[in-house]
C-alpha positions as CSV (number, residue, x, y, z in Angstrom):
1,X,57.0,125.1,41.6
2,X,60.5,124.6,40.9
3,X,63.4,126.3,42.6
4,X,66.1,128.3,40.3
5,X,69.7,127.2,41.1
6,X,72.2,129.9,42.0
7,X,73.4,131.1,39.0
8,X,76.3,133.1,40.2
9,X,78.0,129.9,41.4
10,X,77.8,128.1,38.2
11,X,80.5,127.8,35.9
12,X,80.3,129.4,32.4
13,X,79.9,126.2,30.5
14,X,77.6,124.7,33.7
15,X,75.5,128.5,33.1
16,X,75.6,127.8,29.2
17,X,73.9,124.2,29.5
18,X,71.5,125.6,31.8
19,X,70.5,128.1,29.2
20,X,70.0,125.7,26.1
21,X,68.0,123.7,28.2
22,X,66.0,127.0,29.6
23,X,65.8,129.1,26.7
24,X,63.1,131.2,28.2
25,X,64.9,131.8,31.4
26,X,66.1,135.6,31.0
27,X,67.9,135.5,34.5
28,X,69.8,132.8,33.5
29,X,70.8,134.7,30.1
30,X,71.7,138.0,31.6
31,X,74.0,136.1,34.2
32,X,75.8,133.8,31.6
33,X,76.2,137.3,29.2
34,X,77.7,139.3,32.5
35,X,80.1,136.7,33.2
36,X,81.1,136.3,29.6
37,X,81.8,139.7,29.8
38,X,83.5,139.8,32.9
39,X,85.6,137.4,32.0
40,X,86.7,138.7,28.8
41,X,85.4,142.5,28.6
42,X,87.3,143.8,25.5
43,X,85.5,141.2,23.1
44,X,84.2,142.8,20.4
45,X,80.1,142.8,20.1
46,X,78.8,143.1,16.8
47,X,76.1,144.5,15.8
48,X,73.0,142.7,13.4
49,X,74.0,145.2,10.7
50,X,77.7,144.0,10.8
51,X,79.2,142.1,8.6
52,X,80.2,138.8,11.4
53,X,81.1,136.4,8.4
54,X,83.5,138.4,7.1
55,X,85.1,139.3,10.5
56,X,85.5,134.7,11.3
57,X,87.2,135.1,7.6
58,X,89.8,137.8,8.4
59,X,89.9,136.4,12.3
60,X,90.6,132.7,10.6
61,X,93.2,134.0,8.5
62,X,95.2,135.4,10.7
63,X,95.0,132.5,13.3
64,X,96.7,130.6,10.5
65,X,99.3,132.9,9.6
66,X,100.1,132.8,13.4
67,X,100.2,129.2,13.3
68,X,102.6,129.1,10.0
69,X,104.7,131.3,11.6
């Protein structure tokens, strides 16, 4: 039996290895997606009926305008 470390004290990207190493560990999962959120909670979630390629198209596009300007 092998003992869970504390997720709450990890880091995002220490929570994010965790997880790709331990895809079936929902605990893990929930905690990386609720500090995700915390730390950023007016990112936009999209939806599986949502058009996500065109959104990284219009997002990249106005990254570079920002950058040429």
């Amino acid at each position: 039996m092998s003992i869970k470390p504390d997720f709450t004290t990890m880091t995002t990207l220490e929570l994010r290895a965790y997880i790709l190493a331990h895809r079936d560990d929902d605990d893990a999962l929930q905690t990386y997606l609720d500090k995700r959120h915390s730390e950023n909670p007016n990112a936009r979630v999209y939806q599986p009926e949502d058009n996500v390629a065109g959104a990284i198209a219009e997002y990249l596009k106005g990254k570079k305008q920002q950058e040429a300007s």
